[in-house]
C-alpha positions, -999 to 999 in steps of 0.1 A, spaced: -58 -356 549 -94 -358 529 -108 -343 562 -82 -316 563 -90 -307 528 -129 -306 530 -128 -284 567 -98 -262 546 -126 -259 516 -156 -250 536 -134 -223 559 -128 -207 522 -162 -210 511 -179 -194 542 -149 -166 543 -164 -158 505 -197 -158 519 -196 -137 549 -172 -112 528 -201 -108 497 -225 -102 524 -207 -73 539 -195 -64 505 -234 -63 500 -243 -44 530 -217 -18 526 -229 -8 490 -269 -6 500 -272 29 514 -288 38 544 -321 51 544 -324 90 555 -355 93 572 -379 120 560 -376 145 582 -339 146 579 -345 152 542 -367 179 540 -345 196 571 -315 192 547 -330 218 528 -312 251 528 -341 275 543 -362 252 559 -362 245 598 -390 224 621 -419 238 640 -433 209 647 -448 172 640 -484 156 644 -488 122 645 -517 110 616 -520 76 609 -504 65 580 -490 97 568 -460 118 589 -470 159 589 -448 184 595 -452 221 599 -422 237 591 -409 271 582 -389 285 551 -365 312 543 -379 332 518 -365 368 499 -391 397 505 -384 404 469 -376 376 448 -363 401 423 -332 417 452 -331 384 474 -301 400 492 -331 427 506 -342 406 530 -362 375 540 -388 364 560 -403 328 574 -432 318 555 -453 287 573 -456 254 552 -469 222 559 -460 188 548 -484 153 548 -458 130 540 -471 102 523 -444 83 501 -418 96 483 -431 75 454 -462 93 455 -472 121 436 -475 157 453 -499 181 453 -491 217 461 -520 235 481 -526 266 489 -560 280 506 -545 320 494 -546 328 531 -533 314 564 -521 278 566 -535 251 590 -514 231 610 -541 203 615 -539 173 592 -560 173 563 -559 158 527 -570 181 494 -598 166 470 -566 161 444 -542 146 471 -576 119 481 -579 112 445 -543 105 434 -530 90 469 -503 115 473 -483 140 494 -495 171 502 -471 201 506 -496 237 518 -483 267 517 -496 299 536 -500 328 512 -473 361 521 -481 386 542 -504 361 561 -492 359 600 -471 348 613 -456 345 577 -451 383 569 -418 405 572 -414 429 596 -415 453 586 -440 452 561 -429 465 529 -469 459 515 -454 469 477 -439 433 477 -477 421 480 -482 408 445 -495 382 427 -460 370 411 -446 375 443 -466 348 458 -459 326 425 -420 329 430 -426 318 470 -444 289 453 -417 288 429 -390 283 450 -409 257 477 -414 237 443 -378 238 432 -362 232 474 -387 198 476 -382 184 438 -353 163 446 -370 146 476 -407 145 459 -392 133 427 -427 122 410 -454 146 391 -467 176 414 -504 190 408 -509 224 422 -548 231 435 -564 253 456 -598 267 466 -615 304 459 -585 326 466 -564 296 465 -575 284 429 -568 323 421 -530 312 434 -532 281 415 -539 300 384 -512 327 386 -486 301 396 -491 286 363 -490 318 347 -457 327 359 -442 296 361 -460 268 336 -428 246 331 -430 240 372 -470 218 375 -478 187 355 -514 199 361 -532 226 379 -569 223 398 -584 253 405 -616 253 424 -645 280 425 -619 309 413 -630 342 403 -617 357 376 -625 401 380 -612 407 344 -624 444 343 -628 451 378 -652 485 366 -679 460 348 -698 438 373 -733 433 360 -723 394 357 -735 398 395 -764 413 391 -774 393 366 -764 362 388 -786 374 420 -814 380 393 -819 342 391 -798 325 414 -821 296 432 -859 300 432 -880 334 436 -895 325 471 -858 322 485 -846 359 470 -874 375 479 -871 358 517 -834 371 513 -841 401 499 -867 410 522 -843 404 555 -817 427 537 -840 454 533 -855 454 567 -822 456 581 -813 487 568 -853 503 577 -844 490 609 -809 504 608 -814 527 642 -827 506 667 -804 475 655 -774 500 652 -780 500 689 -778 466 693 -747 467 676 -734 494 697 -739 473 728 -722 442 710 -692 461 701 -686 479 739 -698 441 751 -667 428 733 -639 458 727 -648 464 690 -637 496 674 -642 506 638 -610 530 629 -603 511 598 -637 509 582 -645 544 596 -676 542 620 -696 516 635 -725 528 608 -704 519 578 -696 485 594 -729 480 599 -742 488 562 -711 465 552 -727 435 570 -760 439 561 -748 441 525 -731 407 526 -761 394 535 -779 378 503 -742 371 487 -726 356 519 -758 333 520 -751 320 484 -715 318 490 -720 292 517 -754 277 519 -776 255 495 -816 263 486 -821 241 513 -812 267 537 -838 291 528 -861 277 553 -842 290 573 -848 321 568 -874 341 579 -907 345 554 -920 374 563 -892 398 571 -915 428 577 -933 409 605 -900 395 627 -887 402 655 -857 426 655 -841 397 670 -848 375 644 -836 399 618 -802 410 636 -798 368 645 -800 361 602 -777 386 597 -750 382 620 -755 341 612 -747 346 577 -728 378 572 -710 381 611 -710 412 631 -676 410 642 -663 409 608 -658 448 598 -646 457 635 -609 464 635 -605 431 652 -621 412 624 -605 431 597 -569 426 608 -562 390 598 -573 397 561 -558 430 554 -533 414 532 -565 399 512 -582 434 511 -545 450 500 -542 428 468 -585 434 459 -572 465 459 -542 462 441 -547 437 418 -573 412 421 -604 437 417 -636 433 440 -672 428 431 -699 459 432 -737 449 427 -761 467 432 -800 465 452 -825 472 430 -848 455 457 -836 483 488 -849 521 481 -817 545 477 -828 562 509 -819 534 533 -782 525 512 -757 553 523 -726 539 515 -733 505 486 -709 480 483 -676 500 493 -642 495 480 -612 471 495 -594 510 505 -617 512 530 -609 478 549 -572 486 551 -554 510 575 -549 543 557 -508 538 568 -507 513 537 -504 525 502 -526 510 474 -526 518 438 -552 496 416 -532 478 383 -560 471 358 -535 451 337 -526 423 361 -561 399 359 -565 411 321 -527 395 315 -538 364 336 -568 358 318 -557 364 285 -524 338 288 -549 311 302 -573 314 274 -541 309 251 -521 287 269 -539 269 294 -520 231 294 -537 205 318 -558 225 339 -594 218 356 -615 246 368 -645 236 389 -674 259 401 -707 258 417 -737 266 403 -750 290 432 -718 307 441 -718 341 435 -679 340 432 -685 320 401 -708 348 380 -669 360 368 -651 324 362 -620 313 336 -629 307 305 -607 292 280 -599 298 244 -589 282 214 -550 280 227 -562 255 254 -550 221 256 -565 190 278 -580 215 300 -617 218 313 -641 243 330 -666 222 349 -698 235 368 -712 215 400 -750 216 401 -764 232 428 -730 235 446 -716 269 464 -682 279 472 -673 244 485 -681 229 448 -658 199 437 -653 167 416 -673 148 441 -699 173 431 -700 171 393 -724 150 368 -715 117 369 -696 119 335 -676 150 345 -666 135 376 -656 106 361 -635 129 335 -625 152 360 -609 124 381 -593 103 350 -576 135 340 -563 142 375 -547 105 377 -533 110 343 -515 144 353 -502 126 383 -485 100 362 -506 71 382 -539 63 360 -539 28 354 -544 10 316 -575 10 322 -586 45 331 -567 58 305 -589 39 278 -618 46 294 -620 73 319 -653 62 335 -633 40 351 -618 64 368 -622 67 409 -599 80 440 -571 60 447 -578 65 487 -602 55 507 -620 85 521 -615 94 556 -636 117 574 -616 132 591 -587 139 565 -608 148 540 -636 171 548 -648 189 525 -679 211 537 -667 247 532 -657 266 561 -679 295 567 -661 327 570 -682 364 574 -675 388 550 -678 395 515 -642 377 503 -630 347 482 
């Protein structure tokens, strides 16, 4: 009977058991893998996914209205990318301003705070642009509401702070995102942006070429410049024989000369834009002297050839639409180069975009932007280089500004960045960055020299020379 009851008391205790532990298993939900999450989004629908160690990326496309003002007028697929780290992690939203890549790669800001990375490309970019074009939709707040709207479809699965950041055209994107829509960001870093205020009053270039580096390397520059336009015939015949070589033609720009007088115009700013003072050796000393091969090779290395052919042109008309819409472009002039040998000068965005699409300048869109960041600007870094021309016309902020910083890399071009900075505005830079993320430790937040990336840097992931493109363009 004792037996009995002790066999009858264990049955009861292990019937208790095995039903808590289903009881248990029932209430723990399942996990949803990530890719199932961000395809639950209305809108959004896979291209593909890379494999990258730790990390899942996906390239993926999103429904997106044509105007975000009519939605019911249409939509269009616009190209993102997602480097899924945890959804723990903070985000940072990237945008280059132009085309996306669909190779792996980690932002300076997503290094530094260990975090996700969602990249968008910029409208009107292939393959992300409607068809047809309507090219009036082509604005800056536009482009803010596509960012808009990403921001709001991947909140609920990236749940933790978000930093928006971008480079040149992209820190330009940064900038008016947090314009338009400054409830959205818990911080904004915005490298090597221009800021065209007045797009009429440029002599911040001039004044910017008049000093930039050392004398021997401007007048080595200068001097290559100017003998490329004395030499303009029998080169212009070198370029004749480059373009049949290749299929070039010139309708857009107007005629293999003006393309030309483009390129050779680039020349001194595209060699700031994208190489160091190291780099003058590079170029040849005694410009009058060289070979016509030498002085066709310099230019063509720096400024490209190809660039203001049809062909070259075609990828960035959306670019040259909103310079000449909105954004403004830069005119210097070369008080080095007799008048005689400069037909055309720097010449406007109208003439690197087909004639078929409208533009009408707005001289009040970068005076709003400017004026609300020098009143309102709330947690936001702006980095430049010292010897990027792009940089002569930066943000500035004003007495409205809270916890934000403009910060200047010595010796840097259009690829400056924290890593670049003094010691103490790294440092500072980096602290600031953590703290916007909501993940800088005790520590950091008392003292900010402290402060380092919260990844290890991986070469691959997380290059950061700047990728030389022809042309005179952020």
């Amino acid at each position: 009977m004792r037996k009995a009851l002790r066999w009858l008391l264990a049955l009861v205790v292990l019937i208790g058991t095995v039903s808590t532990a289903s009881a248990a298993t029932a209430a723990e939900p399942k996990a949803v893998d990530i890719k199932d999450r961000l395809l639950s989004v209305p809108g959004m629908s896979l291209i593909e996914e890379k494999p990258y160690t730790g990390y899942r990326f996906f390239v993926l496309n999103y429904t997106q209205p044509v105007d975000h003002r009519r939605p019911s007028k249409g939509t269009f697929q616009q190209r993102i990318t997602v480097l899924h780290k945890d959804v723990s992690r903070p985000t940072v939203f990237y945008t280059g301003g132009y085309s996306v890549s669909t190779t792996p790669s980690r932002r300076e800001p997503t290094q530094i705070v260990d975090g996700n990375q969602v990249s968008m490309e910029y409208r009107y970019f292939t393959p992300s642009r409607p068809e047809p074009a309507d090219w009036s939709k082509l604005d800056i707040w536009q482009a803010a509401s596509d960012q808009h709207r990403i921001f709001q479809a991947l909140k609920p699965v990236y749940s933790e702070n978000w930093i928006s950041t971008g480079g040149s055209k992209g820190g330009m994107t940064a900038t008016y995102y947090e314009r338009f829509y400054p409830r959205d960001m818990d911080g904004v870093v915005a490298y090597v942006a221009p800021n065209d205020v007045v797009n009429r009053e440029d002599r911040a270039y001039d004044r910017f070429f008049a000093r930039v580096g050392t004398e021997e390397c401007r007048d080595r520059l200068n001097g290559v410049q100017r003998e490329a336009l004395v030499r303009r015939a029998p080169l212009k015949e070198k370029y004749e024989a480059y373009a049949a070589e290749n299929g070039y033609t010139f309708d857009t720009v107007g005629s293999l000369d003006r393309a030309y007088e483009a390129v050779v115009l680039d020349y001194v700013w595209g060699f700031w834009q994208y190489s160091t003072l190291k780099d003058c050796a590079d170029i040849p000393a005694d410009a009058k002297n060289a070979t016509d091969d030498e002085i066709w090779t310099s230019v063509d290395t720096i400024s490209g050839f190809s660039f203001y052919t049809d062909q070259g042109l075609a990828p960035y008309t959306p670019y040259y639409y909103q310079a000449g819409t909105q954004l403004g472009a830069p005119t210097i002039h070369f008080p080095h180069i007799e008048k005689k040998y400069v037909r055309y000068g720097y010449q406007p965005p109208r003439n690197f975009v087909p004639r078929s699409i409208p533009m009408k300048f707005e001289p009040w869109a970068m005076r709003d932007v400017d004026t609300w960041v020098k009143r309102n600007a709330h947690h936001m870094l702006f980095v430049y280089g010292e010897n990027d021309p792009w940089g002569a016309e930066p943000f500035r902020l004003g007495h409205g500004a809270r916890d934000s910083y403009v910060l200047t890399a010595p010796g840097m071009n259009h690829g400056a960045n924290v890593a670049g900075l003094v010691p103490e505005e790294k440092a500072l830079a980096t602290a600031r960055i953590l703290d916007w993320a909501g993940v800088a430790s005790a520590e950091v937040r008392d003292d900010p020299s402290a402060a380092t990336p919260l990844a290890t840097f991986d070469a691959r992931l997380d290059k950061r020379d700047v990728e030389r493109e022809p042309a005179l363009r952020p």
